[in-house]
C-alpha positions as CSV (number, residue, x, y, z in Angstrom):
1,X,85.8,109.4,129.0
2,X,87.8,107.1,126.7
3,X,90.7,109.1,124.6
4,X,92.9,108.4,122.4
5,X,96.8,109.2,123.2
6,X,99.8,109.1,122.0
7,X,102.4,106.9,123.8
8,X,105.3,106.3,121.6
9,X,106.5,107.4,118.7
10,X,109.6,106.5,116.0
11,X,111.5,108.6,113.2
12,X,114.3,107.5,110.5
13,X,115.9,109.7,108.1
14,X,117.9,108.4,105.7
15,X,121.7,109.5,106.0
16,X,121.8,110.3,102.4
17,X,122.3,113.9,102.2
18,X,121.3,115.3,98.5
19,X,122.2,118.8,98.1
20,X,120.6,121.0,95.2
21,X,123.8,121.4,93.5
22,X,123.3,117.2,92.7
23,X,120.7,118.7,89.8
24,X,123.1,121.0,88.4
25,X,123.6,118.3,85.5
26,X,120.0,117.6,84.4
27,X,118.7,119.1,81.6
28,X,114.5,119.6,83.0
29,X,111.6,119.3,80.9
30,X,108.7,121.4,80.5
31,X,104.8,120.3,80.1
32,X,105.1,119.8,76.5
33,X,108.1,117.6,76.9
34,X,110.6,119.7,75.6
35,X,113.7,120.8,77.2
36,X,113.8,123.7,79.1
37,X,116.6,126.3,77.4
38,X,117.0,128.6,80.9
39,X,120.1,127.6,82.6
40,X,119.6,124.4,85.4
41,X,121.5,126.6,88.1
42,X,118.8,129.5,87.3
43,X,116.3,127.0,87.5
44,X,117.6,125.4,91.0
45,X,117.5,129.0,92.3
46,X,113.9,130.1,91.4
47,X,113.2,126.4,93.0
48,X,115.2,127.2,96.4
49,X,113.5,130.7,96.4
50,X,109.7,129.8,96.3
51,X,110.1,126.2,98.2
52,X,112.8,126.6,100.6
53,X,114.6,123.4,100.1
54,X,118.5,123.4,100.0
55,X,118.8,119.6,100.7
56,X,116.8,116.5,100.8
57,X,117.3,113.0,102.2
58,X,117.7,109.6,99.9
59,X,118.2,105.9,100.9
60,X,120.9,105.0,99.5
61,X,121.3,101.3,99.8
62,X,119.1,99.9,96.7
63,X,118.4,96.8,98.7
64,X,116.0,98.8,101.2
65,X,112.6,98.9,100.8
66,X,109.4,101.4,101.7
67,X,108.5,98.4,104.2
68,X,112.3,98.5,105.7
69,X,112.0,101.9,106.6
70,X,108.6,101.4,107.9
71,X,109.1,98.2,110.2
72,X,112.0,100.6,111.5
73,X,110.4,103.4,112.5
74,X,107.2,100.9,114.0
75,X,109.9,99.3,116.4
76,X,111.1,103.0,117.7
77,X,107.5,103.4,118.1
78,X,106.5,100.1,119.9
79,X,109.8,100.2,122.4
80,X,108.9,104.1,123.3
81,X,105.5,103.1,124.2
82,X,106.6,100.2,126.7
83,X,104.6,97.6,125.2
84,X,104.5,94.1,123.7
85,X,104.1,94.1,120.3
86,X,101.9,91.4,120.2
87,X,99.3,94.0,122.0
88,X,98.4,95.6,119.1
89,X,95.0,95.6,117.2
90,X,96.4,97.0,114.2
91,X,98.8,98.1,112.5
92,X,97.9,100.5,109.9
93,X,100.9,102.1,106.8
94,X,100.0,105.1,104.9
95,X,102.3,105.6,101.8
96,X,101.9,106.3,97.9
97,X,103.6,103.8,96.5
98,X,104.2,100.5,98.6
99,X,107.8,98.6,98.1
100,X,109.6,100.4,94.9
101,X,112.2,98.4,93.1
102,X,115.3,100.7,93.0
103,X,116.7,99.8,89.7
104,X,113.2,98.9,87.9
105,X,111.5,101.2,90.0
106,X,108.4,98.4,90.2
107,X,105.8,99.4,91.9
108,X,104.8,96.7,94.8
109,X,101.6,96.7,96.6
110,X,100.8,92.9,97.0
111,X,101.9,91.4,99.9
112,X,100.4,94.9,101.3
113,X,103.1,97.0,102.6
114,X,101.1,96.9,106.5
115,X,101.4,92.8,106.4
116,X,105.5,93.0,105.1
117,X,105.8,95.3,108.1
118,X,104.2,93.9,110.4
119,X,106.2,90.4,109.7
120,X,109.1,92.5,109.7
121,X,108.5,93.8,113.2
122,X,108.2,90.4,114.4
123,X,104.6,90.8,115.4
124,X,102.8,87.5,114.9
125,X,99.2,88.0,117.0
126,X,97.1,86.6,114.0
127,X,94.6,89.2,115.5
128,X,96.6,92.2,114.8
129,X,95.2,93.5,111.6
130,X,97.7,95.2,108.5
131,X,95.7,98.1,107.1
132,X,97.1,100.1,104.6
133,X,96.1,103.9,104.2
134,X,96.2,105.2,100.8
135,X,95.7,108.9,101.2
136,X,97.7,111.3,99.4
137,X,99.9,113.1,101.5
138,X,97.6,113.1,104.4
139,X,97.8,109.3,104.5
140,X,99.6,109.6,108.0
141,X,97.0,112.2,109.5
142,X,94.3,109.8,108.1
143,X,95.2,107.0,109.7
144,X,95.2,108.3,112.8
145,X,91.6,109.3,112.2
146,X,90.6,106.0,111.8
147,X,92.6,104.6,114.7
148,X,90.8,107.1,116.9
149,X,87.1,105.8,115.5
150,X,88.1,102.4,116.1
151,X,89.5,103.4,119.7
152,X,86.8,105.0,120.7
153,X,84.4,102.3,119.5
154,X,86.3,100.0,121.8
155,X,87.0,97.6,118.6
156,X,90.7,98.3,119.2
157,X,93.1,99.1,121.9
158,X,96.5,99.6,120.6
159,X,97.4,100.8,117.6
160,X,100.3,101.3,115.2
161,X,100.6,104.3,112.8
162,X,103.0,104.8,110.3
163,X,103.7,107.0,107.6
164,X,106.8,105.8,104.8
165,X,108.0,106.7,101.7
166,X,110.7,106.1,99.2
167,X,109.5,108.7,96.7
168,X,113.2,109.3,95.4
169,X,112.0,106.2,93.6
170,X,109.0,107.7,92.0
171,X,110.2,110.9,90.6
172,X,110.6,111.3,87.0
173,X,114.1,113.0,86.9
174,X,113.4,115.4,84.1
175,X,110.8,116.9,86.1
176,X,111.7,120.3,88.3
177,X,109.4,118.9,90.8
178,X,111.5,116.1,91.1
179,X,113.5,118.4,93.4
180,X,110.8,118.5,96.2
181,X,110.8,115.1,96.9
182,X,112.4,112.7,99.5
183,X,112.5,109.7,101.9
184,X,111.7,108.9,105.5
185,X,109.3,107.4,107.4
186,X,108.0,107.9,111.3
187,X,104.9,106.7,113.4
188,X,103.7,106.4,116.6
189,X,101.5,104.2,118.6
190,X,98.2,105.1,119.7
191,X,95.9,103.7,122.9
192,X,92.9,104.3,124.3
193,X,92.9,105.2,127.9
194,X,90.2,106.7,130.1
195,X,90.3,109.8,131.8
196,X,88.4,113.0,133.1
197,X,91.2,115.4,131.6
198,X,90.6,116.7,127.9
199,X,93.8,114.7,126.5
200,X,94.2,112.9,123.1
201,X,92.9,113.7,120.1
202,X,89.9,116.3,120.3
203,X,88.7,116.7,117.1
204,X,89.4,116.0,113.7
205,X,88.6,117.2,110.4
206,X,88.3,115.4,106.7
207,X,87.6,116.8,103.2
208,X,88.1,115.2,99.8
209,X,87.6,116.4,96.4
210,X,87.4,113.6,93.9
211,X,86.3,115.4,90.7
212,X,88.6,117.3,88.3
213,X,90.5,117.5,91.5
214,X,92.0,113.9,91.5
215,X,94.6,114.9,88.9
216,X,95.9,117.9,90.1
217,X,98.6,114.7,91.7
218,X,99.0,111.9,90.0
219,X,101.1,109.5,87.7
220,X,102.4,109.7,84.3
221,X,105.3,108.5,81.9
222,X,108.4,111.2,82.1
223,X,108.4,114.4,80.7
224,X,111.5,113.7,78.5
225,X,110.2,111.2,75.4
226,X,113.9,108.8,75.6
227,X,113.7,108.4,79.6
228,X,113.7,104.7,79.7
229,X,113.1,104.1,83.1
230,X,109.4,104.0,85.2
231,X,106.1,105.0,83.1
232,X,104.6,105.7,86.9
233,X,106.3,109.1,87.6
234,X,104.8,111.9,90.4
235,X,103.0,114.6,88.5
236,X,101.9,117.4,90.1
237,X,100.3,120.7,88.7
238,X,102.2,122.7,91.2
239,X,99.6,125.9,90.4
240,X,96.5,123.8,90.8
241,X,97.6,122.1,93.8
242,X,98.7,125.5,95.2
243,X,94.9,127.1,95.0
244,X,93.8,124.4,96.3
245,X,95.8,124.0,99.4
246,X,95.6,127.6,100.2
247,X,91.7,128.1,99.8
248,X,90.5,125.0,101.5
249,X,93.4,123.8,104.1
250,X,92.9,127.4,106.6
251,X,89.4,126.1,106.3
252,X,89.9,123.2,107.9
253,X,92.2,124.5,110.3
254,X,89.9,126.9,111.7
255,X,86.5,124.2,111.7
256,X,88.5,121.7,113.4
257,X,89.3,124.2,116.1
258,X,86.2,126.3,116.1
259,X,84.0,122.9,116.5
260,X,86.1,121.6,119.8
261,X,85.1,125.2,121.3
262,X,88.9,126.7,120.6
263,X,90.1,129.5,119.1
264,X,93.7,130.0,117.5
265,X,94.8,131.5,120.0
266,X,94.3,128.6,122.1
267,X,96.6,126.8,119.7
268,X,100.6,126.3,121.0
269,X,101.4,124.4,117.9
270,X,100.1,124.1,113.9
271,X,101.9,121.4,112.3
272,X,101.5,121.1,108.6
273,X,102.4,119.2,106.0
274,X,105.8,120.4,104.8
275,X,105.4,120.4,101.2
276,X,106.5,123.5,100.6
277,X,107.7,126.4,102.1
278,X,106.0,129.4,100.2
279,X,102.6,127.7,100.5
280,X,103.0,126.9,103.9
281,X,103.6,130.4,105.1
282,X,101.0,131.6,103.0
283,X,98.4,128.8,104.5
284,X,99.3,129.9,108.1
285,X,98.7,133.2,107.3
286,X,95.4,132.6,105.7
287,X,94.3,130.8,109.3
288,X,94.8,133.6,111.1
289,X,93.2,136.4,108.8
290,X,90.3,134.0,109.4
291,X,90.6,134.9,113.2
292,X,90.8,138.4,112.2
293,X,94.5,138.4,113.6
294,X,97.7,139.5,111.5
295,X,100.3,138.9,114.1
296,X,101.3,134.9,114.1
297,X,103.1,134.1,116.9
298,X,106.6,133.7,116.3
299,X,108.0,129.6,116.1
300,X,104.3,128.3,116.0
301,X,104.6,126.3,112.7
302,X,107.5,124.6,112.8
303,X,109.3,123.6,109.4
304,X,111.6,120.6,108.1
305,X,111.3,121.3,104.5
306,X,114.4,123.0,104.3
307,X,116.5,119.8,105.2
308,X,114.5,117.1,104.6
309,X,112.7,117.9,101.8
310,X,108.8,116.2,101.2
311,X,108.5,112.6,102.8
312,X,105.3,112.7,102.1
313,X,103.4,110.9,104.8
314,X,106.2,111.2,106.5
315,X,106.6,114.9,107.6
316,X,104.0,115.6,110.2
317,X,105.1,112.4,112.5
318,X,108.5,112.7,111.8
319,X,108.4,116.6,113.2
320,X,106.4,115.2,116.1
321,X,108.4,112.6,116.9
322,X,111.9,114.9,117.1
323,X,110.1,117.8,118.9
324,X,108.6,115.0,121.7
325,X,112.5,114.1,121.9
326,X,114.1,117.2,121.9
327,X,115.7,116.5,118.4
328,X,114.1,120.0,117.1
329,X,116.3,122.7,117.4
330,X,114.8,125.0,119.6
331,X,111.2,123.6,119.1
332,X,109.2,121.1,121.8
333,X,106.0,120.4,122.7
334,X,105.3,120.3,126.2
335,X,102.1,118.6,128.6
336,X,98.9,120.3,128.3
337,X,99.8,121.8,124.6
338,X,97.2,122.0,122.3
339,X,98.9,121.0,118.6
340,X,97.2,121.0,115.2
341,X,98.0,118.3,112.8
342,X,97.0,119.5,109.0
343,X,97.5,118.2,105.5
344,X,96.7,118.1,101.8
345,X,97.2,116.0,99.1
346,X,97.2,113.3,96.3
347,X,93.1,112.6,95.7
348,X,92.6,115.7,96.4
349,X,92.5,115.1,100.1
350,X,92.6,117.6,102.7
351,X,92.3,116.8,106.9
352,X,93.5,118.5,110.2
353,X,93.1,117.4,113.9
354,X,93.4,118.4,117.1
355,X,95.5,117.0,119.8
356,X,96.5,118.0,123.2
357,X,99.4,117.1,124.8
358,X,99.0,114.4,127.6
């Protein structure tokens, strides 16, 4: 049977540590665009408390763009796999925002942000097709969706995913969710091999819930009337976003399990989208009261959040890609593992898949 594996795969974090303690000077805003009175320091605890996050990574050099980081992490990717680059079919980007200016934070989408990396990784097979994936926070899960369809239809044999973000770029710094933010990028390449062994990617899951639902994450001008800087700020209604993710992503979880004849406790690993900590716990936990179960197995969802903050389509591959290497403290995944890769986000979007382990 064909599949569709994982043979290489790339990470960059930016070595711009930002602590909380960097927000101790802002004065936040609250819906109504009017400064909030309680204390920052007060309000950079509560934050800490529900999400988890004492620090978050930045690039710090203004002249680096989205596509930077992303041609980066795709030439990890490519030399880990042991090929030519000019074997690939495609090479598909999944990101918010494309190339942000740093100082005019202009948003950049044309040249597409898949063509500026893939001429930025060299690769010039005219064949090889730039595909970007505009998903939400799920972008990186999605794309690897589609490059297991086009796998498996045999229209493809390589393939190049990425997930990349600059969001410090796109936060509206009067905004306490500002804070959960950050930048980084990973990606791996996928192929198509065959073989009698249940290997690759299994199953895979996709929901999206375009009605009231596509502006529970979206854009708007800052919260604070005098900010002079980008009209195209992240704006999330953290409680809305929170329902959602917490009555629909178990859900998924458990159907794209359940439908490749699993059950959790088959499962070694559930990686999912680390934006944040609270809701995370609380969507793990929700999985396994589907099973009935109340015990969860001690270091099964491994989290980044803490450090790294939310990269977006960044988190899932970036976690993948340190575990395959050993870079996760205390946390690997080994041959024959069965892993769960699950997300929400932006649209509102919602996917989860099933991968074993080669």
């Amino acid at each position: 049977m064909l599949q569709s594996i994982i043979t290489g795969s790339g990470s960059y974090l930016p070595k711009k540590v930002v602590p909380n303690s960097n927000f101790e000077g802002i004065t936040f805003y609250d819906e109504n665009r009017e400064p909030i009175t309680k204390p920052t320091p007060e309000i950079i605890k509560k934050f800490a408390d529900i999400t988890e996050i004492t620090e978050r990574r930045y690039v710090d050099d203004n002249n680096i763009m989205n596509s930077d980081l992303a041609a980066e992490v795709g030439r990890l990717a490519i030399e880990n796999a042991g090929i030519d680059k000019e074997e690939l079919d495609y090479v598909i980007v999944a990101h918010n925002f494309g190339d942000i200016d740093a100082n005019e934070r202009q948003v950049r989408i044309m040249p597409s942000i898949s063509a500026l990396t893939k001429k930025k990784i060299g690769i010039k097979n005219i064949l090889c097709k730039p595909y970007d994936m505009n998903f939400g926070c799920p972008g990186w899960n999605e794309g690897i969706i589609l490059a297991d369809q086009l796998l498996k239809a045999r229209i493809a044999k390589k393939i190049l995913v990425i997930g990349s973000e600059t969001l410090s770029r796109t936060v509206d710094p009067f905004d306490r969710n500002c804070m959960i933010f950050s930048d980084g990028a990973a990606g791996v390449v996928l192929e198509s091999r065959e073989t009698d062994h249940k290997i690759g990617i299994l199953n895979h899951y996709t929901r999206s819930d375009n009605g009231e639902e596509v502006y529970y994450i979206a854009t708007d001008s800052s919260l604070n009337p005098n900010y002079v800087g980008s009209k195209a700020n992240i704006r999330m209604k953290g409680r809305k976003v929170y329902e959602y993710a917490l009555t629909y992503v178990p859900q998924a979880v458990k159907k794209v399990i359940d439908d490749a004849g699993y059950t959790i406790s088959d499962i070694n690993k559930v990686l999912i989208h680390q934006a944040n900590a609270k809701m995370d716990h609380a969507i793990l936990e929700r999985v396994f009261k589907l099973y009935n179960l109340n015990d969860i197995p001690e270091g099964i969802a491994p989290m980044t959040i803490q450090k790294f903050g939310n990269s977006s389509v960044a988190t899932i591959p970036t976690m993948y890609d340190m575990m395959v290497k050993g870079n996760f403290l205390n946390q690997t995944l080994n041959s024959n593992d069965l892993v769960v890769f699950a997300s929400v986000g932006a649209g509102m979007n919602i996917n989860a898949i099933l991968y074993r382990m080669p």
